[in-house]
C-alpha positions in Angstrom: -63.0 -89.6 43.3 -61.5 -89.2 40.1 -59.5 -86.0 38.6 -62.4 -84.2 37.0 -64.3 -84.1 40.3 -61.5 -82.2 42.3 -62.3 -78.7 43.2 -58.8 -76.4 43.9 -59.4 -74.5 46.8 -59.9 -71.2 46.5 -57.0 -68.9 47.4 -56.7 -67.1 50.6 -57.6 -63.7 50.8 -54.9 -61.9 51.8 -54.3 -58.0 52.1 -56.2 -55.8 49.8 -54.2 -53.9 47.5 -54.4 -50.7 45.8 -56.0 -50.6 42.5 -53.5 -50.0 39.5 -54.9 -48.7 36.3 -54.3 -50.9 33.8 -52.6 -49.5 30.6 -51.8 -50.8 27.2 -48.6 -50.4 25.3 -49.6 -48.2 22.2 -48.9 -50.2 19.1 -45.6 -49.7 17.1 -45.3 -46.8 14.8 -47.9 -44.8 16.7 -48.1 -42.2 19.3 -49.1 -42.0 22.8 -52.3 -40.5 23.5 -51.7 -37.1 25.4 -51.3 -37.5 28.7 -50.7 -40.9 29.4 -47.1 -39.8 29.4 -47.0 -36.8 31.9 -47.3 -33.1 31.2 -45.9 -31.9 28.0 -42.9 -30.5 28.9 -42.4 -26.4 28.7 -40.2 -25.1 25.9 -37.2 -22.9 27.1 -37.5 -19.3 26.4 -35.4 -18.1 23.5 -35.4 -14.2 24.5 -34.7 -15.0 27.8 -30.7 -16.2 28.2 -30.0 -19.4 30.6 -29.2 -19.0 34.1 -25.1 -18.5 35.1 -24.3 -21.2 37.5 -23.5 -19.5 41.1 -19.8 -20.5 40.4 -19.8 -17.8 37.3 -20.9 -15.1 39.6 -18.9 -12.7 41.1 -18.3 -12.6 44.7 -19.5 -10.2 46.8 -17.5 -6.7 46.1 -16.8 -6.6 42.1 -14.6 -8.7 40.2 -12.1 -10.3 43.5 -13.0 -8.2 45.6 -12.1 -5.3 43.6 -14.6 -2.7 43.1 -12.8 -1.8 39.1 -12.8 -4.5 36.3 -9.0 -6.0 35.9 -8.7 -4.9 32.6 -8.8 -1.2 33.7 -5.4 0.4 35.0 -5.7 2.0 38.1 -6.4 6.2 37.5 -3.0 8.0 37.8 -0.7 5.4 35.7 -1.7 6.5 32.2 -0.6 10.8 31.9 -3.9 12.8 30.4 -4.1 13.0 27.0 -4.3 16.5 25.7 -7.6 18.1 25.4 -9.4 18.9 21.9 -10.6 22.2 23.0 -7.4 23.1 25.5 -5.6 24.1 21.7 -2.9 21.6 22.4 -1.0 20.4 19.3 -1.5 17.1 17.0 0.5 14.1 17.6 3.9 14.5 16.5 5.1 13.4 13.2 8.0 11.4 12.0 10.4 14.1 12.1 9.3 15.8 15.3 7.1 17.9 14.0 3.5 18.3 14.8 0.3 18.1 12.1 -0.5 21.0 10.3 -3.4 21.6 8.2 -3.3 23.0 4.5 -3.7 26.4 5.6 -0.1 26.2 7.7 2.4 25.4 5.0 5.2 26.8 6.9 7.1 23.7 8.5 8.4 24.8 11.9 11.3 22.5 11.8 13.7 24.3 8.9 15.8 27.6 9.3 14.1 30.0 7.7 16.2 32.6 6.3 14.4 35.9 5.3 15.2 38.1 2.4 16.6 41.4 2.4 14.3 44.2 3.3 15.3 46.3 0.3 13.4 44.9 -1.8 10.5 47.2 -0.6 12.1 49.8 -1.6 12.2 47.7 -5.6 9.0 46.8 -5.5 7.4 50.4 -4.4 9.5 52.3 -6.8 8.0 50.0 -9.4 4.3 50.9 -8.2 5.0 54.5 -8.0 6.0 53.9 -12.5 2.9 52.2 -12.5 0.8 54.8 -10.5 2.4 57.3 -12.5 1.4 56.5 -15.8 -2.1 55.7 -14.7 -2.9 58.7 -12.7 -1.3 60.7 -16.1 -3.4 58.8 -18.1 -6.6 59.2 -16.3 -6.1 62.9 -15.6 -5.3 63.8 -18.9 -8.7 61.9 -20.1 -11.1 63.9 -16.9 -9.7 67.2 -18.3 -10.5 66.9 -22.0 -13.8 65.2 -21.4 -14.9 66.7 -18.3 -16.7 63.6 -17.3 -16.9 62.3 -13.6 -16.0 58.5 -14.6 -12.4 60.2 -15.2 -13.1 61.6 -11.5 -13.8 58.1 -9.7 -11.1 56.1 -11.7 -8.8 58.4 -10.4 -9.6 57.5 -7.1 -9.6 54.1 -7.8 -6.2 54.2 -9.0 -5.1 55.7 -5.4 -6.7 53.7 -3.9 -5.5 50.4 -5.2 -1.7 52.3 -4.9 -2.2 52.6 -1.3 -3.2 48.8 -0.8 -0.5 47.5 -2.8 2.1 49.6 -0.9 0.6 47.8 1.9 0.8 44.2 0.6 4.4 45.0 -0.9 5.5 45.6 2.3 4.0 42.5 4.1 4.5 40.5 0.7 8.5 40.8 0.8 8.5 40.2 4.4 6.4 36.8 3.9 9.4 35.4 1.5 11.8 32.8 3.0 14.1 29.7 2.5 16.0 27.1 4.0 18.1 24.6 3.0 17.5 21.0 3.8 20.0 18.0 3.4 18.1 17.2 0.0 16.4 20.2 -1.2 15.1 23.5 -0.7 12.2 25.0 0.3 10.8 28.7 -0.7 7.8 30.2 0.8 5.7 33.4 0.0 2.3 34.7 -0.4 -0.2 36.5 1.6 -3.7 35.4 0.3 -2.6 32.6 -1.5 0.6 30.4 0.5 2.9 29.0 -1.9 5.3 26.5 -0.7 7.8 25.0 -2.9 10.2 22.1 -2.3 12.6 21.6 -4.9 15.1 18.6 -4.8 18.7 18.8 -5.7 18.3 15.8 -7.7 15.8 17.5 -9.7 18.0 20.7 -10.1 19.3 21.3 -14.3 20.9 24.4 -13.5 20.8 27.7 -11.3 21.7 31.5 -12.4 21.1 34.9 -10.8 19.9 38.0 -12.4 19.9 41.7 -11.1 17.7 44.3 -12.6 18.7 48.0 -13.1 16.7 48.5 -9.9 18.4 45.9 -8.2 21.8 46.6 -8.6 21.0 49.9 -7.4 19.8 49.0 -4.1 22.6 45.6 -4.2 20.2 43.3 -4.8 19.9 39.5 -7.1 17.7 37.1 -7.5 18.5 33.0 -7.4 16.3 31.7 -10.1 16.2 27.3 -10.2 15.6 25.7 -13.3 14.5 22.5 -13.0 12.7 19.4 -15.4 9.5 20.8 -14.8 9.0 24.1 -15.7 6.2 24.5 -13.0 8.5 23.4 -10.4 11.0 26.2 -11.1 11.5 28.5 -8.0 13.3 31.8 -7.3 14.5 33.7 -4.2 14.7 37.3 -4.9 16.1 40.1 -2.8 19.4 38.4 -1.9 23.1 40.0 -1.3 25.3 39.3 -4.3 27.6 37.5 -2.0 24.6 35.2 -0.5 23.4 34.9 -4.2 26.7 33.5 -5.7 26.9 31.3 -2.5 23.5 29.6 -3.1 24.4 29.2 -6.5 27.7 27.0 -6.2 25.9 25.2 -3.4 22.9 24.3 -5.6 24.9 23.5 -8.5 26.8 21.0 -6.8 24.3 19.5 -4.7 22.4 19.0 -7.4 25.4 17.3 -9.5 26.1 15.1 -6.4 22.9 14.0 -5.8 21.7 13.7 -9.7 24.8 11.0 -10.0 23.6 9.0 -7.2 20.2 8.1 -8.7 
């Protein structure tokens, strides 16, 4: 029996197997065909953020256990700010004082000295000249024309008297000034505030006048004389003896100070 004639056996059956889809690699460079590989696989959701891990959460209670976030005092260690409608003041300044607005020029930290009251008496004598003429004037005009417009400037004229008596009296009382370490302040006005700071340093010299009116009630005035002529200042209605005072003290403030620049 020679080699060609011999038959192998065939092989034993043994357990059936399950079937197995047979599948072919896809050929370099190309793609798999959809899904051979699965389901495609769900992009994440950009609107949406990620998930904390449960570590990241915070325990049952607030933040430790605490019902406040740590970064918040407990109430009652911080003292209550003032209230914008209780009218408490602005925060305080550098020297103490607190913030006023334009329409407060007066500083509440100075000595303000006033001026004498006499100079009421000055400045309504003057008015009464003033008056005087005018009313003359405008009388004198009504009776040799006989027209009414005579009639109501006249009572114009008494009119405006009787207000400027008024603001005389409130005008004078309105004037003040203190002295500072380095220079001087003078306030007046009604309508208008005026506020004026002159340095020493800035001082070229200081004299004091008296009027005939003046003298007769013993009165001066302290006029300051400075580089700038719209910086000048004066303080009327001051004592002779107060007037010479603030004079010499001027002057030689404003030599010491004008030799240490």
């Amino acid at each position: 029996m020679s080699a060609d004639d011999r038959v192998d056996p065939p092989a034993s059956p043994g357990p059936a197997s399950p079937s197995r889809p047979r599948t072919t690699a896809p050929p370099p460079g190309a793609f798999p065909a959809p899904g051979t590989l699965g389901p495609d696989p769900t992009p994440p959701d950009a609107s949406s953020p990620a998930p904390l891990p449960p570590s990241a959460l915070p325990r049952s209670g607030g933040y430790d256990g605490d019902p406040r976030p740590p970064d918040l005092p407990a109430p009652g260690l911080l003292p209550p700010g003032p209230s914008p409608a209780s009218g408490a003041p602005g925060p305080l300044l550098t020297d103490g004082s607190a913030g006023r607005g334009p329409l407060e020029p007066w500083p509440d930290t100075v000595h303000w000295q006033p001026i004498s009251s006499d100079l009421i008496w000055v400045e309504l004598i003057r008015l009464a000249v003033v008056l005087a003429i005018g009313l003359a004037v405008t009388a004198i005009g009504w009776a040799l024309s006989g027209q009414g417009l005579f009639g109501l400037a006249l009572a114009a004229v008494l009119v405006f008297g009787a207000w400027r008596a008024v603001a005389i009296v409130r005008a004078v009382r309105a004037w003040g000034y203190a002295e500072r370490e380095d220079d001087l302040l003078v306030r007046h006005g009604l309508l208008v505030r005026r506020l004026s700071i002159v340095p020493y340093s800035r001082m070229q010299f200081v004299d004091v006048s008296a009027g005939p009116l003046e003298r007769a009630f013993d009165l001066a005035t302290v006029q300051l004389h400075t580089a700038a002529a719209a910086s000048d200042a004066r303080v009327p209605g001051l004592r002779p003896a107060e007037a010479s005072r603030l004079r010499d003290r001027l002057t030689a403030l404003g030599e010491d100070r004008a030799e240490g620049l």
